[in-house]
Steps between C-alpha positions, in 0.01 A plus 500: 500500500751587210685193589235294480393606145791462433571171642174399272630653169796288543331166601264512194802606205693160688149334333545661140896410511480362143236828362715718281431838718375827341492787707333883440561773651368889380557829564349869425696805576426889415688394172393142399319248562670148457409100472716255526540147498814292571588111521828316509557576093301767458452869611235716316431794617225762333419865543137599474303758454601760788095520609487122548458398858712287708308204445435552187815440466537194702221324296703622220868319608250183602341483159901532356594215716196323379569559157877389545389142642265467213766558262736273608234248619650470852287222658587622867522887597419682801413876468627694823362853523537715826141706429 
């Protein structure tokens, strides 16, 4: 089943070759919690509020990436987010 997903995943980024690709990932720890958002030229990453939930902070890193394409008024992106 993983390889089929998988097999998916990779059929549909062949279709969004020419997309400039932003990806998020996040994290909360004891410690932190963290939002990030990376692309070819660009890594941002963000710590939050230590009470803010994991997806929270997922919205959060999607709403950077968001914000990122705006600014630089890429016509073609594709947000990838595990959650």
């Amino acid at each position: 089943m993983e390889n089929t997903f998988r097999n998916l995943a990779l059929s549909l980024l062949e279709d969004y070759q020419d997309y400039t690709r932003f990806y998020t990932d996040r994290s909360k720890t004891e410690a932190d919690v963290r939002a990030t958002v990376y692309s070819q030229n660009t890594i941002k990453m963000t710590k939050l509020l230590d009470f803010y939930s994991i997806y929270t902070a997922e919205v959060y890193a999607t709403s950077q990436a968001l914000k990122i394409i705006k600014q630089h008024k890429i016509d073609k992106s594709l947000i990838l987010s595990t959650l």
